[in-house]
C-alpha positions as CSV (number, residue, x, y, z in Angstrom):
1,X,3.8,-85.3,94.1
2,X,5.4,-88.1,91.8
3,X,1.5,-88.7,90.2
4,X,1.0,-85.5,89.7
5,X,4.4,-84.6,88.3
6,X,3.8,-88.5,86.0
7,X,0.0,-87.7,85.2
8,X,1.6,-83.4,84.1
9,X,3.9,-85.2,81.7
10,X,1.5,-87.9,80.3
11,X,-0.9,-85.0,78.8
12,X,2.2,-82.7,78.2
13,X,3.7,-85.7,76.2
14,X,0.4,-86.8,74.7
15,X,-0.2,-83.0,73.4
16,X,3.1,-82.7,71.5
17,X,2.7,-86.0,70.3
18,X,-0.4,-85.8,68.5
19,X,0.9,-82.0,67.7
20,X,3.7,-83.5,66.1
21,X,1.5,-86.1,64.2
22,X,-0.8,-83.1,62.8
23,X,2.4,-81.0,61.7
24,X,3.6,-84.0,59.9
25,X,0.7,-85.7,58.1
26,X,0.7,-83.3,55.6
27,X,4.4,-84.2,54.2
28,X,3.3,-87.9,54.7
29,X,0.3,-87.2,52.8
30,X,2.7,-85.9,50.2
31,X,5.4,-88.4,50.2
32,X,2.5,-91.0,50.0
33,X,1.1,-89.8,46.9
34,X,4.1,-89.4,44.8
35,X,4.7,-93.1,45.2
36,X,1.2,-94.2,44.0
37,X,0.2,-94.3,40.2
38,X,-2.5,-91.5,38.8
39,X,-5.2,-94.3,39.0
40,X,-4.9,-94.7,42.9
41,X,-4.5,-91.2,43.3
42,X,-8.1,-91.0,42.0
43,X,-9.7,-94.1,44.3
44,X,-12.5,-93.4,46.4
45,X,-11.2,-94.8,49.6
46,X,-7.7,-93.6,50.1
47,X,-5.0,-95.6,51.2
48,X,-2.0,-94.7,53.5
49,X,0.4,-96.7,51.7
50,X,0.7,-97.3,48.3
51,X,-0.5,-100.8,46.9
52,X,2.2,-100.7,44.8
53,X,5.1,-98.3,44.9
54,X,6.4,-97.1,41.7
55,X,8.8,-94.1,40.8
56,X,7.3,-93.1,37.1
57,X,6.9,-89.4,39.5
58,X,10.3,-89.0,39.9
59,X,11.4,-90.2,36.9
60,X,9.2,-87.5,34.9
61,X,10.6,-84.8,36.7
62,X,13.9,-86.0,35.9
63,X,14.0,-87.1,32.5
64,X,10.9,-85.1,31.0
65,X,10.7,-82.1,33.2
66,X,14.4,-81.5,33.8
67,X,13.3,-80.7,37.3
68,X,17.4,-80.3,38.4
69,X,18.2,-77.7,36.3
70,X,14.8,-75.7,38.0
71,X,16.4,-77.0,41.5
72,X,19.7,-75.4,40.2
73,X,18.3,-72.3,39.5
74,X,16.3,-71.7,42.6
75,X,19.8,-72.8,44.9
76,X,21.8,-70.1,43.0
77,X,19.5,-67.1,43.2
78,X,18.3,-67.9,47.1
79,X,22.0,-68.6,47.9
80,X,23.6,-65.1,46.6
81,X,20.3,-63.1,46.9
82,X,20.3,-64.2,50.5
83,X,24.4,-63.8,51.3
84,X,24.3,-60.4,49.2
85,X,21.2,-59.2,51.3
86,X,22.7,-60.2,54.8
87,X,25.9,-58.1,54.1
88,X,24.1,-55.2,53.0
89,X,21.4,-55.6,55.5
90,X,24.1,-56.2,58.6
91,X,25.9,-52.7,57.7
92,X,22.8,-50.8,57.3
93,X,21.3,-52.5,60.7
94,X,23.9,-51.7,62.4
95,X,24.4,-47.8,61.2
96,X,20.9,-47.4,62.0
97,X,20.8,-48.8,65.6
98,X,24.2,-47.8,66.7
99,X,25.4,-44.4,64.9
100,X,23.6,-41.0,65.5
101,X,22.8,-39.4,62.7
102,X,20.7,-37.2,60.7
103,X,17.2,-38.7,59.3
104,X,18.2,-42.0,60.8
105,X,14.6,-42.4,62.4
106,X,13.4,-41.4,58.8
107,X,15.2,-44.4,57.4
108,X,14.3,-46.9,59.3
109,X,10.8,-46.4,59.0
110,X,11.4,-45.8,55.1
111,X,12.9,-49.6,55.1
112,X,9.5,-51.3,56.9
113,X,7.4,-49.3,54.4
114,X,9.7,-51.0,51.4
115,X,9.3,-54.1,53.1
116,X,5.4,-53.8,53.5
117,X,5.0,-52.4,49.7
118,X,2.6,-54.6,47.8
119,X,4.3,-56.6,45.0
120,X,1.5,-56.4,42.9
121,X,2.3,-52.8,42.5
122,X,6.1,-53.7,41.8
123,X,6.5,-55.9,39.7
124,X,6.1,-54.3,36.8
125,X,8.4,-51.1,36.7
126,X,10.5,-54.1,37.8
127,X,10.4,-56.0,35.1
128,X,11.0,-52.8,32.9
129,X,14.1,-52.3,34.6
130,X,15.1,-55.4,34.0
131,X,14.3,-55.5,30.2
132,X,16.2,-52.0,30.3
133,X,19.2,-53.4,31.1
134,X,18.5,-57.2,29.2
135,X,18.2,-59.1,31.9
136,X,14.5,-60.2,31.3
137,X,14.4,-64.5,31.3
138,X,17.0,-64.8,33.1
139,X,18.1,-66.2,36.6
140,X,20.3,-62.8,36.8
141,X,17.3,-60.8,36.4
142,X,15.8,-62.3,39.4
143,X,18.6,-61.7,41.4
144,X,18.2,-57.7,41.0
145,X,14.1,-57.7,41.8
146,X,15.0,-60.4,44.5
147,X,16.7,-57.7,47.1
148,X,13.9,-55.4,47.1
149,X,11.8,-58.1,48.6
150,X,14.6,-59.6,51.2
151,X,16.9,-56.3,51.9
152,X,14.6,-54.3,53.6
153,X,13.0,-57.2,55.8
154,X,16.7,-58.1,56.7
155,X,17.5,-55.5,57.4
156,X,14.5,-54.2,59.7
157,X,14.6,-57.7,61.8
158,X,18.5,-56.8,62.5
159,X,18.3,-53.2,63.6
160,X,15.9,-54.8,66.3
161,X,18.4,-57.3,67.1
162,X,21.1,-55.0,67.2
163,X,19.3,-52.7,69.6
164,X,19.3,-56.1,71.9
165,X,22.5,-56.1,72.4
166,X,23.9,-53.8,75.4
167,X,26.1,-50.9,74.4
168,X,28.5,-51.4,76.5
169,X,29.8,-54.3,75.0
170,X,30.8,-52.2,72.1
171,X,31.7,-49.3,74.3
172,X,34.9,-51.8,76.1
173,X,35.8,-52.7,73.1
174,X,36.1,-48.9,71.1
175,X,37.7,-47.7,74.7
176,X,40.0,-50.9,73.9
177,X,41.6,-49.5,70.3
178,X,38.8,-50.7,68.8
179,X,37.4,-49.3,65.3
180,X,34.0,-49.1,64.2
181,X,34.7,-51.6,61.5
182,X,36.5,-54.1,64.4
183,X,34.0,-53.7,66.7
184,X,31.3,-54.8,64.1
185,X,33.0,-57.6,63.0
186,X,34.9,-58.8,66.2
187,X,31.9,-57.8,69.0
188,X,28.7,-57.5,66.8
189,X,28.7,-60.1,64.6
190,X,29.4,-63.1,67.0
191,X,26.7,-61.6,69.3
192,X,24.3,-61.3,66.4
193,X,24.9,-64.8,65.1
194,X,21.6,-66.3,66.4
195,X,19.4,-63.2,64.9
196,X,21.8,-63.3,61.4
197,X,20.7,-67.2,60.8
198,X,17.3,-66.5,61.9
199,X,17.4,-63.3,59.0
200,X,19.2,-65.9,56.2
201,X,16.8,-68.4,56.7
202,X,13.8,-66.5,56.2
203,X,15.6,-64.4,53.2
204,X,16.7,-68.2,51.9
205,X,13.2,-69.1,51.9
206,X,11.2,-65.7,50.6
207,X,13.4,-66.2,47.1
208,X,12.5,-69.7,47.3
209,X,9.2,-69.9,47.4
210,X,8.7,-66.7,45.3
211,X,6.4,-66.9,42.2
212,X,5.0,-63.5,40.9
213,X,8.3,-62.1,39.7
214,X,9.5,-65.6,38.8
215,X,6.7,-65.6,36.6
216,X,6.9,-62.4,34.9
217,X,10.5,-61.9,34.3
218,X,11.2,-65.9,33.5
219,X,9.8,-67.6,30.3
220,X,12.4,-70.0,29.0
221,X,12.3,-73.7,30.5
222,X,16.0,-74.0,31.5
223,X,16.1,-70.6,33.4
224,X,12.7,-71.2,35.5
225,X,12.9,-71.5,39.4
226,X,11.6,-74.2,41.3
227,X,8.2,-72.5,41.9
228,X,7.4,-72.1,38.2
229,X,8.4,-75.8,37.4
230,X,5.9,-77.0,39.9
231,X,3.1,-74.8,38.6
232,X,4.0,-76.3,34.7
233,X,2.6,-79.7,36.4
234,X,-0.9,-78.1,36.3
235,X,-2.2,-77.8,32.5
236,X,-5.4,-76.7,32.5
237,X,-7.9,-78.8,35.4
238,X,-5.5,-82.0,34.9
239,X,-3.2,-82.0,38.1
240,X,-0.2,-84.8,38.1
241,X,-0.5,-85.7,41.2
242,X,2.6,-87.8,41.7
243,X,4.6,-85.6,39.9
244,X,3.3,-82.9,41.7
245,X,3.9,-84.2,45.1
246,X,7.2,-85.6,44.4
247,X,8.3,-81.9,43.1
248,X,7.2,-80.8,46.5
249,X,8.7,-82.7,48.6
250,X,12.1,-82.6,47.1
251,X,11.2,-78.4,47.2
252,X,11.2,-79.1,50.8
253,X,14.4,-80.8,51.2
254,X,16.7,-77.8,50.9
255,X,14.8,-75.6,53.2
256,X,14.9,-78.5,56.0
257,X,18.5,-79.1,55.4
258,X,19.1,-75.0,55.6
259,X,17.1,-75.2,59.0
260,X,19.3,-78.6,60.3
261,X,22.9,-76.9,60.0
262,X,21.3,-73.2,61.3
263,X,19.4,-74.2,64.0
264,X,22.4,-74.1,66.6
265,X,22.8,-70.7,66.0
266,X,19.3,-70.0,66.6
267,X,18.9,-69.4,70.8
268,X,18.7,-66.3,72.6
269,X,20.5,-65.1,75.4
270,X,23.7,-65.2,73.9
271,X,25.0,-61.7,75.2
272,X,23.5,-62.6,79.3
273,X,26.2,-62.0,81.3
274,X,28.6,-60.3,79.1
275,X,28.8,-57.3,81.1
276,X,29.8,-57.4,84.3
């Protein structure tokens, strides 16, 4: 029994470990490159460190491509895109699971087709709403086109998380003086906090990595997201490596650290054994 149960976690070990090594050799890769200079880059036999490290990458996003200010911009609109869609989604989740009414099956299926509209086809009565209102090349004007892409996917996961969540929970606590409004935010919420971090992280990181509209409604240098200042590395066929790289993996960074101070929140089975 104790070799089997040793030889069981030798290949279960052995199997995550080189899973783990495949998952992260690509962000190596990455790291590695930005150290090296463009001619190394270019060497036929590739090295896995650099021969000698050097931080001109870095320094050109810093100095020449003012790649904070793009970092800026890219934590503001994900940030209040993200907080503004998890209200609104959390208050239309929860009508739609919990309250009876009228054309309510109507309107959740009209929020998946939202989600699941091409934005190929959007994006450009978009960006004439936008201009309409002068809020073309600007961060601001990305945060109005940004909730049509995160609202009605936040909103879809949570009325499926919300349906979770047994009903009599919220029953004991109407029949307990209770309002709707107490019970959502008292009862719900809490319950929901594992399906709510799940829902900001993946709204965080759709306006984060988002190009298209990026690139249609932003021109000017200082208002440009993240995305847009990574694709300004690539003039023409000429790709800056090191630059390139290093803009990714600092890209990275903020996702990883939004994952790191979420992740607690993110188990299931909060609600077992909540009702006796």
């Amino acid at each position: 029994m104790e070799k089997n149960t040793l030889g069981k976690n030798i290949v279960i070990y052995t199997t995550l470990a080189f899973m783990l090594v495949c998952a992260l050799f690509p962000l190596y890769w990455m790291l590695n490159t930005s150290f090296k200079s463009q001619g190394e880059v270019y060497n036929m036999v590739p090295t896995f460190l650099p021969k000698h490290f050097g931080w001109s990458a870095y320094e050109k996003l810093i100095t020449e491509k003012h790649f904070l200010v793009n970092i800026k911009n890219s934590v503001v609109v994900s940030l209040l895109v993200s907080f503004g869609s998890i209200v609104v989604s959390v208050l239309a989740a929860y009508a739609i699971s919990k309250l009876r009414f009228r054309g309510r099956r109507f309107m959740s299926q009209g929020i998946l087709y939202a989600y699941l509209m091409p934005r190929a086809v959007l994006f450009i009565p978009l960006y004439m709403l936008v201009s309409s209102i002068g809020l073309n090349d600007s961060i601001w004007g990305l945060m109005i086109i940004y909730p049509t892409i995160t609202i009605p996917y936040a909103t879809w996961m949570l009325i499926s998380y919300f349906k979770s969540i047994p009903v009599e929970i919220e029953e004991a606590a109407l029949i307990d003086g209770c309002t709707r409004v107490q019970t959502l935010l008292k009862i719900i919420f809490p319950l929901s906090a594992p399906g709510i971090a799940a829902t900001f992280i993946f709204a965080f990181t759709l306006c984060w990595s988002e190009y298209l509209y990026a690139l249609v409604v932003v021109t000017k240098s200082t208002d440009k997201t993240i995305t847009l200042a990574l694709s300004d590395l690539i003039v023409g066929d000429v790709f800056a490596w090191g630059p390139l790289m290093g803009g990714s993996i600092i890209a990275s960074i903020p996702i990883l650290i939004m994952y790191l101070f979420t992740s607690k929140y993110m188990v299931s089975g909060m609600t077992v054994g909540g009702v006796k």
